[in-house]
C-alpha positions as a Markdown table, in Angstrom:
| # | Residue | x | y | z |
|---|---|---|---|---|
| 1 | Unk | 67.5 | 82.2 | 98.7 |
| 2 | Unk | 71.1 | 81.1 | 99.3 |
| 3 | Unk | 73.3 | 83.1 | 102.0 |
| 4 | Unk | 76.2 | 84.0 | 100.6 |
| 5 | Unk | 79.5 | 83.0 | 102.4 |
| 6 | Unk | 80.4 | 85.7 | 104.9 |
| 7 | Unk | 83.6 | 87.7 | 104.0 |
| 8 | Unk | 86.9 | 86.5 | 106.0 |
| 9 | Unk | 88.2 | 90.4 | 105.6 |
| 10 | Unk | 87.3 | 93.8 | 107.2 |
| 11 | Unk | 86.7 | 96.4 | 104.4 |
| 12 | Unk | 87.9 | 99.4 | 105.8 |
| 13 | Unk | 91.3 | 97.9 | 107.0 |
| 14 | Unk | 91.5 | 96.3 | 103.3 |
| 15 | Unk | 90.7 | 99.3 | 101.6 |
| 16 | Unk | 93.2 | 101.2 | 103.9 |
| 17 | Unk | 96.5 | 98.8 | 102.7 |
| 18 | Unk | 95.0 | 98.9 | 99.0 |
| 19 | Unk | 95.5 | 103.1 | 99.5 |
| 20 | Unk | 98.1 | 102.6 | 100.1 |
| 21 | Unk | 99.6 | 100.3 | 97.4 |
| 22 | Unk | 98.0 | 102.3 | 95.1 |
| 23 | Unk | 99.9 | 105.4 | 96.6 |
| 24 | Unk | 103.4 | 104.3 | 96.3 |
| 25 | Unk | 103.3 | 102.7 | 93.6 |
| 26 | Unk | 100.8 | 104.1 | 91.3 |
| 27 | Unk | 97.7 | 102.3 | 89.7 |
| 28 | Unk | 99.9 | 100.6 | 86.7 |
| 29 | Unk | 102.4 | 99.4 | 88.9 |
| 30 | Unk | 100.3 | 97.9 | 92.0 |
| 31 | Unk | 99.9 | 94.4 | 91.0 |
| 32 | Unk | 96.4 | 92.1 | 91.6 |
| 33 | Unk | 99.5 | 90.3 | 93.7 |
| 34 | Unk | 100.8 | 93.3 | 96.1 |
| 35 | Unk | 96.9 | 94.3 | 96.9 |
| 36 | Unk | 96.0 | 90.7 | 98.1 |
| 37 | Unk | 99.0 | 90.3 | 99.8 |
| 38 | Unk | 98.2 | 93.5 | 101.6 |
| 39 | Unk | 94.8 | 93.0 | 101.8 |
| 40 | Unk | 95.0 | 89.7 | 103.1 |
| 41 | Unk | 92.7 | 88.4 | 101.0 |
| 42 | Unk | 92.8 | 85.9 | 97.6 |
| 43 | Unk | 92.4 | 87.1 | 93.8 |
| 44 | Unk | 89.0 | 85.8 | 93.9 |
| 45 | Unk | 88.0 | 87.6 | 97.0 |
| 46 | Unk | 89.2 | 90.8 | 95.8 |
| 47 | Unk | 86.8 | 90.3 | 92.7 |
| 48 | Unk | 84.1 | 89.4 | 94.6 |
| 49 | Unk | 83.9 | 92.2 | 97.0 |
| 50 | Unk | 85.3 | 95.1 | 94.7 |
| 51 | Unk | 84.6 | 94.3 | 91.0 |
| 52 | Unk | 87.9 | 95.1 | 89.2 |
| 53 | Unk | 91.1 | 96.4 | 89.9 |
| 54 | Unk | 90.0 | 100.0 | 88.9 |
| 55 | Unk | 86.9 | 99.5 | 91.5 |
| 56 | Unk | 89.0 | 98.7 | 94.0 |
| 57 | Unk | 91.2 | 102.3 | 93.4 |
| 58 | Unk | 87.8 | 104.2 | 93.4 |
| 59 | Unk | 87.2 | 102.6 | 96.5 |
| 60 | Unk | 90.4 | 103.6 | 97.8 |
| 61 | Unk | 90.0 | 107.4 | 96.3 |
| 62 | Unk | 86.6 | 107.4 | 97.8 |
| 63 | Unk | 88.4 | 106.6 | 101.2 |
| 64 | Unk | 91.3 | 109.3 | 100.6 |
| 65 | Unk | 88.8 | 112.1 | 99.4 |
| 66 | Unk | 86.7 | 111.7 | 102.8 |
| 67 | Unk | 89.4 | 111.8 | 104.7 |
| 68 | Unk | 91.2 | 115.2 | 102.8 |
| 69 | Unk | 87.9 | 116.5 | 103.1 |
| 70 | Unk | 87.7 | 116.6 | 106.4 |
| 71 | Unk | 90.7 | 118.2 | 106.6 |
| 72 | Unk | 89.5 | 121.0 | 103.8 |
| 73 | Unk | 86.9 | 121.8 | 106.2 |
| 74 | Unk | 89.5 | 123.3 | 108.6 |
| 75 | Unk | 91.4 | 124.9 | 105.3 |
| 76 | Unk | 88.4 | 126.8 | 104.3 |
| 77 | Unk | 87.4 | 127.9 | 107.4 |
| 78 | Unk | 90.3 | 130.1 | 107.3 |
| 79 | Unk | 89.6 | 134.0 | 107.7 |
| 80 | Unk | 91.8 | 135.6 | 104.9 |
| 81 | Unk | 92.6 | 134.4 | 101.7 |
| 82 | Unk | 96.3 | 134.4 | 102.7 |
| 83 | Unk | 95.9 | 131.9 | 105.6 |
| 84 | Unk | 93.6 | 129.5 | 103.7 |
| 85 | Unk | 96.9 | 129.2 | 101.5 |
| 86 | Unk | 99.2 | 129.0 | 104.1 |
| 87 | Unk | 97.4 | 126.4 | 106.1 |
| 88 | Unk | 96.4 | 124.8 | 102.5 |
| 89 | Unk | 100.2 | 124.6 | 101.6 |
| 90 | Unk | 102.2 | 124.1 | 104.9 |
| 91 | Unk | 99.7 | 121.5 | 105.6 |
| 92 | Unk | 100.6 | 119.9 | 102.5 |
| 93 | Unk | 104.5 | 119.9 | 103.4 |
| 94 | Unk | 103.3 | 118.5 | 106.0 |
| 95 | Unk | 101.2 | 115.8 | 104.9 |
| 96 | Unk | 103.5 | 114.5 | 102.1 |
| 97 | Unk | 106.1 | 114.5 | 104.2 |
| 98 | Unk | 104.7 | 112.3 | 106.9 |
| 99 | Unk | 106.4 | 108.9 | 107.9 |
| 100 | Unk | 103.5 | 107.5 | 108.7 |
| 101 | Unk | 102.5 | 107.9 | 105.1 |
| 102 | Unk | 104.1 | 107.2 | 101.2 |
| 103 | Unk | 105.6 | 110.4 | 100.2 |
| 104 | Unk | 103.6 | 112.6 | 98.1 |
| 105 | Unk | 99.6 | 112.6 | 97.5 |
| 106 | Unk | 97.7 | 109.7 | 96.2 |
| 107 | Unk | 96.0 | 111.8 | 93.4 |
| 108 | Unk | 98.9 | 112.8 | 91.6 |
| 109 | Unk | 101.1 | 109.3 | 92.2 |
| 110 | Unk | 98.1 | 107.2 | 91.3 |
| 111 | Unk | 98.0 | 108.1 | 87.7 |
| 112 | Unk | 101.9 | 108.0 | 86.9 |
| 113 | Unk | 102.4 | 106.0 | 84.0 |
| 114 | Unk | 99.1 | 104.5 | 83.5 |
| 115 | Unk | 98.9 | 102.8 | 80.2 |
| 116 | Unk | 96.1 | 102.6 | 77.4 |
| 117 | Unk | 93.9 | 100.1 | 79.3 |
| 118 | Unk | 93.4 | 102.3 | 82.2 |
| 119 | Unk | 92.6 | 105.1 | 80.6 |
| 120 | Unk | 89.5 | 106.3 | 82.6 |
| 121 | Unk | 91.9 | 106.6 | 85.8 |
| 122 | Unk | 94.0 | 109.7 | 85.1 |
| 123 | Unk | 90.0 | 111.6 | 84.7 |
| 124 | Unk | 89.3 | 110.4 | 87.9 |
| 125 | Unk | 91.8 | 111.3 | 89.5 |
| 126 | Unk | 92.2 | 114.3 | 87.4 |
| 127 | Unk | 88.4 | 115.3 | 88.3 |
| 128 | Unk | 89.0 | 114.7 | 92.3 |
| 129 | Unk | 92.3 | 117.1 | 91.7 |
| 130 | Unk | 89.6 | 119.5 | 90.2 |
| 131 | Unk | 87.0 | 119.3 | 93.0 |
| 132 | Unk | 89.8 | 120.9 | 95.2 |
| 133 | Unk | 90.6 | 123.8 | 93.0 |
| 134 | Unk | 87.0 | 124.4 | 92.8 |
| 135 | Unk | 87.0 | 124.6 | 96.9 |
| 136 | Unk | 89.8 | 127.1 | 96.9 |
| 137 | Unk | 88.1 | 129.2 | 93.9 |
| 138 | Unk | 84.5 | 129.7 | 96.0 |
| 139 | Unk | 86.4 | 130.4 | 98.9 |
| 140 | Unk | 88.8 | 133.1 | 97.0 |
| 141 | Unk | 85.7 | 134.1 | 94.9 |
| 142 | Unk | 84.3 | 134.8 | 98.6 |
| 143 | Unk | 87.7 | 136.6 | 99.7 |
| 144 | Unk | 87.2 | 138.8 | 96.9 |
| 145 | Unk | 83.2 | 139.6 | 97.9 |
| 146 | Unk | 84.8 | 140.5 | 101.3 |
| 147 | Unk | 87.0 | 143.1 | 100.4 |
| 148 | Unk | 89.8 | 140.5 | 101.9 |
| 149 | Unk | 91.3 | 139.8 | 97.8 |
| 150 | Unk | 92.1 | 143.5 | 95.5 |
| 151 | Unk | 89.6 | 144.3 | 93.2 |
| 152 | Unk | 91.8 | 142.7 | 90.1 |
| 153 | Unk | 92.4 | 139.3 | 91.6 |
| 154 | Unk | 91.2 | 136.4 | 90.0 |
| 155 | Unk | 90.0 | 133.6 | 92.1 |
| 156 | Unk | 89.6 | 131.1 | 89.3 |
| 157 | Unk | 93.3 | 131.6 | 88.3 |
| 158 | Unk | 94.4 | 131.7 | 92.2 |
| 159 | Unk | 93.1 | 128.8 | 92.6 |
| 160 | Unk | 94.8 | 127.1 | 89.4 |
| 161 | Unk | 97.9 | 128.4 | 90.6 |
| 162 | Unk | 97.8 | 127.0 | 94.3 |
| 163 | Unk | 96.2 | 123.7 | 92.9 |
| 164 | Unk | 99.5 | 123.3 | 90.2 |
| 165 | Unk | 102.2 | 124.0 | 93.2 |
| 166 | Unk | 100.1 | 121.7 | 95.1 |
| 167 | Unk | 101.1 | 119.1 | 92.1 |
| 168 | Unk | 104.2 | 119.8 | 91.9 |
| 169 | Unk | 105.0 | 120.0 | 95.2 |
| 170 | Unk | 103.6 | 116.1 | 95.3 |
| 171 | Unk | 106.1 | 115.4 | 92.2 |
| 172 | Unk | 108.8 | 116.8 | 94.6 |
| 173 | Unk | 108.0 | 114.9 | 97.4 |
| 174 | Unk | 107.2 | 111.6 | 95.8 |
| 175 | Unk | 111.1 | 112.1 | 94.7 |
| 176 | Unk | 112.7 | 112.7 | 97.5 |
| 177 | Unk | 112.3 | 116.0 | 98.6 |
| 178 | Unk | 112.0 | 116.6 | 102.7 |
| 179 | Unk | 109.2 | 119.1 | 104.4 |
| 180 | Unk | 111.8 | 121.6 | 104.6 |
| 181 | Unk | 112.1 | 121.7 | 100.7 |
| 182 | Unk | 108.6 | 121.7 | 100.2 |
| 183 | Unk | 107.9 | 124.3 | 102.8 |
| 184 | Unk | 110.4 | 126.4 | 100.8 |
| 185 | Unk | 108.1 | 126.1 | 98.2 |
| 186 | Unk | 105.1 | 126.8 | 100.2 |
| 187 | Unk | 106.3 | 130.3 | 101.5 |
| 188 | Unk | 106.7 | 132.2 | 98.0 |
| 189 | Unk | 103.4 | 130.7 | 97.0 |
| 190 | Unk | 101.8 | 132.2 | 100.0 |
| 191 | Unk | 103.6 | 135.8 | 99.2 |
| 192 | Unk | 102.2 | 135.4 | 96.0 |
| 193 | Unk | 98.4 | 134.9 | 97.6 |
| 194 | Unk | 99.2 | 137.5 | 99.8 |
| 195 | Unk | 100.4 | 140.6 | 97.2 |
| 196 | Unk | 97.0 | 139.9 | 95.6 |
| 197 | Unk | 95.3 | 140.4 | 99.1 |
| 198 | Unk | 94.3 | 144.3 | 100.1 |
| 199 | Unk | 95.0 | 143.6 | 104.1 |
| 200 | Unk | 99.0 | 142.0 | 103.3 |
């Protein structure tokens, strides 16, 4: 059996400057020619090791989700339903604010203008959206078990609510907007959390 010819690249690294490609400038508009060029690989190498272009974002997403999941952890671990929001929220001002990073998340700028031949994109990134508004509902549903939530709160639509200004506060980052704009935002959602909660 041949041995194939070993790969010039390191996979993590690559997969780290295709994130972000894909992150500031959306699946549609990263080109097979941005990718490589931050990659540092060739056309043929990126084929090779990752399939397709849309491989090569779940690759990425797969990356992005581990690494927000860690941080979920230490959202979730938060004693009240009001501080899981606020750490939830001002950690997102935070995040999508960060030089270090493109503006915004990866899960809402990677499916902006995606056309007809990329259709199965916007569903994944739509369901990894979805698998964090499921997080926040358990954790409310628990609030609510606790006695930390009133009696007519309703997790599932708490969580759809934090999960949209999450969204939109993305949007508003992604144009422009600085941490002191978002956190802005950030506050009344947390007020909002926190009328619903029977220790405000």
């Amino acid at each position: 059996m041949a041995i194939g010819r070993p790969r010039t690249f390191d996979r993590d690294t690559a997969l780290e400057q295709a994130m972000e490609v894909f992150w500031r400038h959306g699946y549609e508009g990263a080109t097979i020619a941005q990718l490589t060029d931050a990659m540092g690989i060739n056309p043929p190498s990126l084929y090779a090791a990752f399939g397709s272009k849309e491989a090569l974002l779940k690759a990425a997403l797969d990356r992005y989700t581990a690494r927000r999941e860690e941080w979920m952890e230490e959202v979730l671990s938060a004693p009240t339903a009001r501080e899981v929001t606020s750490r939830m929220l001002m950690g997102v001002a935070e995040k999508q604010t960060d030089p270090s990073n493109p503006p915004g998340c990866l899960l809402v700028q990677g499916g902006l203008a995606c056309g007809s031949g990329s259709a199965n994109v916007p569903f994944e990134l739509a369901a990894r959206r979805a698998q964090t508004e499921e997080q926040l509902r358990h954790r409310f549903e628990r609030a609510k078990d606790e006695g930390d939530l009133a009696l007519g709160a309703d997790p599932a639509a708490l969580a759809r609510y934090v999960s949209a200004v999450i969204t939109g506060m993305s949007v508003m980052a992604s144009s422009g907007a600085d941490r002191e704009a978002l956190a802005q935002v950030a506050t009344v959602a947390i007020r909002s959390v926190e009328e619903q909660s029977v220790r405000a």
